[in-house]
MARTORDREN-800133 format. One line per 8 residues: for each residue x, y, z of C-alpha. Coordinates in steps of 0.05 Angstrom, whole numbers, plus 5000, padded with zeros to 4 digits. Layout:
BEGIN
X/Y/Z | ... $
END
This chain:
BEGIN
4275/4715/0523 | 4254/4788/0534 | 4197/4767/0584 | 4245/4740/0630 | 4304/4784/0625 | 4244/4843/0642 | 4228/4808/0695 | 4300/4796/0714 $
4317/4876/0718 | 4257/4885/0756 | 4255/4847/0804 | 4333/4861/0812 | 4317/4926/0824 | 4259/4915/0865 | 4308/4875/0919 | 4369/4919/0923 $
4315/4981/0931 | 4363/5032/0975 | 4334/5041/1050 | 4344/5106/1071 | 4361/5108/1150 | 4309/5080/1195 | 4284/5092/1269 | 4287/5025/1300 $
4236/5010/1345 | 4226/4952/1404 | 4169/4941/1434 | 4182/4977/1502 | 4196/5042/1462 | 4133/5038/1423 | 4099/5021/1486 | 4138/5087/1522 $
4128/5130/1462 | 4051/5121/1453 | 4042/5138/1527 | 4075/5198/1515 | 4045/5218/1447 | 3977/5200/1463 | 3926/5246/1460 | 3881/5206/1508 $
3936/5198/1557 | 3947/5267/1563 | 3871/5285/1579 | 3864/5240/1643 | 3932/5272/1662 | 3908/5332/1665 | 3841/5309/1695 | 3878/5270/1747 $
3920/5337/1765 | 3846/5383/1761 | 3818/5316/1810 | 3877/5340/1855 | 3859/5421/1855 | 3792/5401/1869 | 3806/5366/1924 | 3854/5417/1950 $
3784/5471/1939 | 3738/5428/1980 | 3791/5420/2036 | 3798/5493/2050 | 3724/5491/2064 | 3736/5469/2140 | 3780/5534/2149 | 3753/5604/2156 $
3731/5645/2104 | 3758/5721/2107 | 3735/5769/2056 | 3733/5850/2048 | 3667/5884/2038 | 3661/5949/2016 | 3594/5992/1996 | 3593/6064/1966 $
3525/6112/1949 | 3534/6160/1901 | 3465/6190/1900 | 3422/6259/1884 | 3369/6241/1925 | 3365/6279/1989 | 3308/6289/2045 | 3295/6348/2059 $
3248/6367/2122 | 3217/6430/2157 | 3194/6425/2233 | 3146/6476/2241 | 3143/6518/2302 | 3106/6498/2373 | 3097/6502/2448 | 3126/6445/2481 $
3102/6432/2559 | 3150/6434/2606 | 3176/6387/2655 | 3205/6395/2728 | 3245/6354/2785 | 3204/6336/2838 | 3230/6305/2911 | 3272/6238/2887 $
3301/6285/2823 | 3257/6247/2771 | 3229/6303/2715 | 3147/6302/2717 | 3099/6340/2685 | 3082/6415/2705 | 3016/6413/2706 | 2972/6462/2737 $
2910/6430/2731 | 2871/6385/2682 | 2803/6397/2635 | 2762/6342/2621 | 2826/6300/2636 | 2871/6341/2578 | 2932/6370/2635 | 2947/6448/2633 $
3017/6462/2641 | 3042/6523/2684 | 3098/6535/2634 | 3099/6522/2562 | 3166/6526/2524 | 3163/6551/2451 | 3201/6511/2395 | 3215/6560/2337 $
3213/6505/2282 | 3274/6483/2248 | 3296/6458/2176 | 3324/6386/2157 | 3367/6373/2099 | 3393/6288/2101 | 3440/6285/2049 | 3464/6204/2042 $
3508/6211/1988 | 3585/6204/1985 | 3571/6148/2034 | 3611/6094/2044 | 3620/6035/2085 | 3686/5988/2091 | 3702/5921/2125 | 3725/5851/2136 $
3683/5800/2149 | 3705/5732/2181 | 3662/5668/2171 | 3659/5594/2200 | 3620/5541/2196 | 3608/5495/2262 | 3564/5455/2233 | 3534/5445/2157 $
3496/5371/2175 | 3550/5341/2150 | 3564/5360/2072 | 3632/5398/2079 | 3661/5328/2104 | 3623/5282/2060 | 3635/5339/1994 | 3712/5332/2004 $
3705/5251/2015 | 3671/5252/1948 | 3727/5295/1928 | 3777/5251/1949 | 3740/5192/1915 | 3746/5231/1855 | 3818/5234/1846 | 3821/5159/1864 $
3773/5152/1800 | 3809/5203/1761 | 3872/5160/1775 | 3836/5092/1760 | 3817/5120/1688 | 3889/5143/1675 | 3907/5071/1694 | 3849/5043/1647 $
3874/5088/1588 | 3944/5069/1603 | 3920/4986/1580 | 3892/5005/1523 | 3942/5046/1491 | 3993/4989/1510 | 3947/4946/1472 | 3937/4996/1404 $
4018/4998/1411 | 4026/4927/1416 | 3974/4916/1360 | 4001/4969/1307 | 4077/4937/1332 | 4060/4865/1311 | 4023/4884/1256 | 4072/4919/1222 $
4127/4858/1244 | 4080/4810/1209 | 4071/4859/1144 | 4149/4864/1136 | 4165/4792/1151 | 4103/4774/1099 | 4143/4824/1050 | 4209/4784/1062 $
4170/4724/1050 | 4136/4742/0981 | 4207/4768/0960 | 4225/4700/0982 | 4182/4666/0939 | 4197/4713/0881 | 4267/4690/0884 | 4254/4614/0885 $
4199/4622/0822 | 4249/4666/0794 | 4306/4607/0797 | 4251/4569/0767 | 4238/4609/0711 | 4308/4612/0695 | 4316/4536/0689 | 4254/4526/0660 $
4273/4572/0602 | 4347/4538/0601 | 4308/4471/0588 | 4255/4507/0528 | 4314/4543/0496 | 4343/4470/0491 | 4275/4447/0463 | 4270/4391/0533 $
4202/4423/0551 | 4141/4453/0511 | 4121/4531/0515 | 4067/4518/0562 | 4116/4505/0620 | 4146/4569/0611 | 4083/4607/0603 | 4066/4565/0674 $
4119/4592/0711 | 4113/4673/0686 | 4034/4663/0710 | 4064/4651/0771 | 4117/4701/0769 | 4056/4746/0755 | 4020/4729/0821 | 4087/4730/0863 $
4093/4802/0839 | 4025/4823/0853 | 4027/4790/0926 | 4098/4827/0939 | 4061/4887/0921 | 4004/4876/0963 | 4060/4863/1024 | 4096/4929/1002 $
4031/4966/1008 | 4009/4933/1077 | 4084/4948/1103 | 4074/5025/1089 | 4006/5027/1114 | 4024/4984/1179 | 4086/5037/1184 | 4039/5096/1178 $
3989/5069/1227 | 4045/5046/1279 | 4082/5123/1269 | 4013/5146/1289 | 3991/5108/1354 | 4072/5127/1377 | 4061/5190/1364 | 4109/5206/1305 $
4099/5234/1238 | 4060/5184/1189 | 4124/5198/1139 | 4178/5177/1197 | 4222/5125/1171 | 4211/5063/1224 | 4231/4996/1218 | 4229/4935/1270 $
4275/4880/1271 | 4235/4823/1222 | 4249/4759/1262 | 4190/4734/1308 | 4218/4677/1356 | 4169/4625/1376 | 4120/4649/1435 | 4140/4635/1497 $
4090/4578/1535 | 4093/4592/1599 | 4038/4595/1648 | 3998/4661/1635 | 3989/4694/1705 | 3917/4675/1739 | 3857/4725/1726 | 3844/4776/1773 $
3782/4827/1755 | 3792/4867/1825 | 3857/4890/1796 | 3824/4921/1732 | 3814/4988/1728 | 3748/4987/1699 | 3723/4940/1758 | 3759/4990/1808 $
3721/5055/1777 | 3657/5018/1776 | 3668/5014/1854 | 3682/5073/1871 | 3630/5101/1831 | 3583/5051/1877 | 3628/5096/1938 | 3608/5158/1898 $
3536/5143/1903 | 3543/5126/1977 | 3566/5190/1991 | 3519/5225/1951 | 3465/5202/1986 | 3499/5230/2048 | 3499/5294/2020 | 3434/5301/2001 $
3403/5278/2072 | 3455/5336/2099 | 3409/5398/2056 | 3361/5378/2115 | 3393/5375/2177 | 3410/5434/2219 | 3460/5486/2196 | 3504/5527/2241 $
3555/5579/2238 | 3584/5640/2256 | 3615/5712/2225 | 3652/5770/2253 | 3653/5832/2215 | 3699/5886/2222 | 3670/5946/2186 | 3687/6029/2182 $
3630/6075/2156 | 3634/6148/2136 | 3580/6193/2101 | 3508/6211/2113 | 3507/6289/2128 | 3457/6325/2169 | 3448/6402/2156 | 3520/6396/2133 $
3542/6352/2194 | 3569/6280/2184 | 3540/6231/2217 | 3575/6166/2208 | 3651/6162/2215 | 3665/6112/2262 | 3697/6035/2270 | 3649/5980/2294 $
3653/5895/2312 | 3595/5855/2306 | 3589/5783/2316 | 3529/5736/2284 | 3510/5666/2304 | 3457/5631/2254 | 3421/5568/2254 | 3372/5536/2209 $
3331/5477/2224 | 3292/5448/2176 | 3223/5425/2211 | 3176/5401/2160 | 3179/5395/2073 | 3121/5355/2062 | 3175/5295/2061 | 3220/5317/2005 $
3283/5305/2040 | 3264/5233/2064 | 3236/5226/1987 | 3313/5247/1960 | 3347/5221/2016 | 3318/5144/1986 | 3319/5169/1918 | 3400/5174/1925 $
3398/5109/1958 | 3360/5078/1901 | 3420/5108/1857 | 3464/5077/1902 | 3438/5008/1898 | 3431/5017/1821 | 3507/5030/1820 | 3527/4966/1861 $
3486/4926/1809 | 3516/4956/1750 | 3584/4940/1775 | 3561/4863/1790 | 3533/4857/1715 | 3594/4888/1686 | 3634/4840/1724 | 3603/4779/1693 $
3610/4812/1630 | 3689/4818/1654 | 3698/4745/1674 | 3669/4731/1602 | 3717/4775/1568 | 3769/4742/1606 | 3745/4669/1583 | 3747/4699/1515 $
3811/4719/1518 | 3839/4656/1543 | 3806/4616/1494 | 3831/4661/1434 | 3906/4656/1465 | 3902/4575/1478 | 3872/4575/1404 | 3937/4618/1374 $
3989/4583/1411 | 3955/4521/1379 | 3959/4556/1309 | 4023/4574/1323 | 4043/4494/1337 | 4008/4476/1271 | 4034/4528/1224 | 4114/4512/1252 $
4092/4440/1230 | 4056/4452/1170 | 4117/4496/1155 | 4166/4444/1170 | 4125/4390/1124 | 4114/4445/1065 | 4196/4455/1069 | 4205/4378/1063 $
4157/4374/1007 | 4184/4425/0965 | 4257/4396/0973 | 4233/4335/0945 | 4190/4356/0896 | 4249/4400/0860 | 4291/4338/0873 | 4241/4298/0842 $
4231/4352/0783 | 4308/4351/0765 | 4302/4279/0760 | 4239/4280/0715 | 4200/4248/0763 | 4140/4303/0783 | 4120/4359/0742 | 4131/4423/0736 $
4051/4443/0758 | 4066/4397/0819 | 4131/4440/0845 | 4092/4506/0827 | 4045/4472/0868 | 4097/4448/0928 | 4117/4530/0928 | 4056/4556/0935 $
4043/4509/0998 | 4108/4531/1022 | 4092/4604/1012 | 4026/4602/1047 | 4054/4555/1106 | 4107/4609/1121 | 4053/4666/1125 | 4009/4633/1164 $
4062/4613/1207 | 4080/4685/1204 | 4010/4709/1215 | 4001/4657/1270 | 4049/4696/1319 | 4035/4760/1307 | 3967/4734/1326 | 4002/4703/1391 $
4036/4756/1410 | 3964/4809/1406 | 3926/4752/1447 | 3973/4756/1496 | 3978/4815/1511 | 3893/4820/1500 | 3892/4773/1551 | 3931/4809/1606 $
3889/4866/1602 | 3825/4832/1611 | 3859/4792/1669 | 3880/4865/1697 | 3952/4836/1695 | 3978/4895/1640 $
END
């Protein structure tokens, strides 16, 4: 007697456990709150928004540039200079006004002048410091061989990729949502199910020790059932246990706290069967990156044949320079505009740009063949997918019978028990079946329900 009434209390207890209140989820808000929570989500975010400043940066490279220039010497140095004194020849008008020579006559072909005017030597002091020189200087470029157009059509590309992988990482959190959501739908319908089972074997036990109390059955029939009572309890403490870890792992991939109280509503209606939308690999994300990384390549090559074509460009510079004293007299404090055309034209390398310019091509090329192979690999993803959804809509058809035909058999196999017609191993025997019928059943679409989904995002249908 004290066997059972233990196991009465505790498994008494163990139903009418309090719940405390509960979060319930659907599917569409774990879907909505893992895109939000996720880590990975909110990287290419922020790389698609940096794509978008980058592309703003390369665009303002068609406009002019204006910047301020500015130079100041603070120096010791100095030059300092003495002229000495000299005669210096003198020059006069002659009939058109133009100054010639004086000369009186010449020796050996050295002239004499008539007059010589002394210089009495002077002293030079150059003093360059407190020097300064201030500006603006206006650039634009006419023509750079082609790279300011081609670097902000690679930008542009860019944000078209960086929007491509925020689509891609969009899929597969939906899929880790979906995933952790069925999961943990399976664990708690698999805990209903072994407190299911408890109850039928503990309905069992209870007759089954009416009839030994009564001295209609031997010992061994009890002991039968409380083995069994045994392995109920450690299977609805295996489903307890995969019910808090599936809650954990789902709080995490939504982005709550692993401790949040969740709960989802236990009832899984049979799959739907309808005709899964055809498979389109264009429309994946990882097909569409792989091309416009091909684009990417394109481009690049463009941009490395442009380092050797001819570069052109003007600048206007504004500037105001003061400083640079001479015998205490400043020299520079004035306002000046210059203008500057340049041009470079590359004429011979040896071949190093023709070299690069086919090396990027070869890149190119490379690219556009990586993308084919991954697409074969795609197409075979897909197949797999379709094959692992046909397969669990099948297991889903054979579980809801087996279920159906393990229901039946237990029903007559207690029927036939009361009667004392079958024995009591055989209706241990019919439960068990039962049990394991409604798992798999269970198990069977959760699996359904993942494969679907799987199967959308390799048909680039998510």
């Amino acid at each position: 007697m004290r066997p059972a009434i233990y196991y009465l209390i505790y498994f008494s207890l163990l139903l009418v456990t309090p719940l405390s209140a509960q979060q319930l989820l659907t599917l569409e808000q774990s879907r909505q709150l893992a895109l939000e929570n996720n880590k990975q989500m909110a990287i290419v975010a922020e790389n698609h928004v940096k794509a978008g400043y980058e592309v703003k940066a390369y665009k303002a490279n068609f406009l002019p540039k204006l910047s301020a220039t500015g130079n100041y010497l603070l120096t010791t140095a100095s030059l300092e200079k003495a002229i000495p004194s000299t005669y210096l020849p003198t020059y006069v008008p002659d009939a058109g006004g133009q100054l010639v020579p004086n000369v009186l006559t010449s020796v050996d072909g050295v002239p004499l002048f008539k007059e010589y005017g002394f210089f009495p030597g002077m002293e030079l002091s150059l003093k360059p410091s407190n020097t300064y020189v201030a500006g603006v200087r206006l650039e634009q470029p006419i023509y750079a061989g082609g790279k300011i157009s081609t670097a902000y059509r690679m930008a542009l590309i860019g944000e078209e990729m960086s929007l491509l992988n925020e689509m891609k990482t969009r899929s597969e959190v939906i899929l880790q949502a979906d995933e952790a959501y069925w999961t943990f739908m399976e664990m708690l319908e698999l805990e209903n199910t072994a407190r299911a089972y408890i109850n039928l074997v503990l309905q069992l036990q209870h007759d089954v020790e009416n009839a030994f109390n009564n001295g209609m059955i031997p010992r061994n029939d009890l002991l039968k059932v409380q083995v069994k009572l045994n392995e109920a309890a450690l299977q609805l403490m295996r489903a307890e246990n995969g019910v808090r870890l599936a809650r954990m792992n789902l709080c995490h991939v939504v982005g709550l706290s692993l401790n949040t109280e969740v709960t989802v509503e236990p009832k899984q209606d049979t799959p739907a069967t309808g005709e899964l939308p055809l498979p389109d690999i264009t429309l994946r994300p990882e097909y569409m990156l792989l091309s416009k990384q091909v684009e990417m390549k394109e481009q690049q090559s463009v941009l490395v044949k442009s380092d050797f074509l001819p570069q052109i460009g003007i600048a206007g510079n504004l500037s105001y320079a003061n400083g640079l004293e001479l015998n205490d007299s400043k020299l520079l404090d004035n306002t000046a505009f210059s203008a500057v055309v340049s041009f470079s034209i590359p004429l011979f390398h040896w071949g190093e740009g023709r070299n690069k310019v086919r090396g990027a091509k070869a890149e190119s090329r490379m690219a556009a063949l990586h993308r084919d192979d991954l697409a074969e690999k795609m197409e075979l993803e897909i197949q797999q997918a379709l094959h692992f959804y046909n397969e669990s809509k099948a297991r889903v058809t054979l579980t809801t019978r087996s279920l159906a035909q393990a229901e039946e058999n237990m029903r007559e196999s207690s029927d036939r028990y009361e009667t004392g017609m079958e024995t009591l191993s055989d209706l241990l025997e019919a439960q068990t079946i039962w049990q394991q019928a409604h798992s798999e059943l269970i198990q069977a679409k959760s699996a359904f329900q993942i494969a679907e989904t799987r199967y959308l995002k390799a048909a680039g249908r998510l």
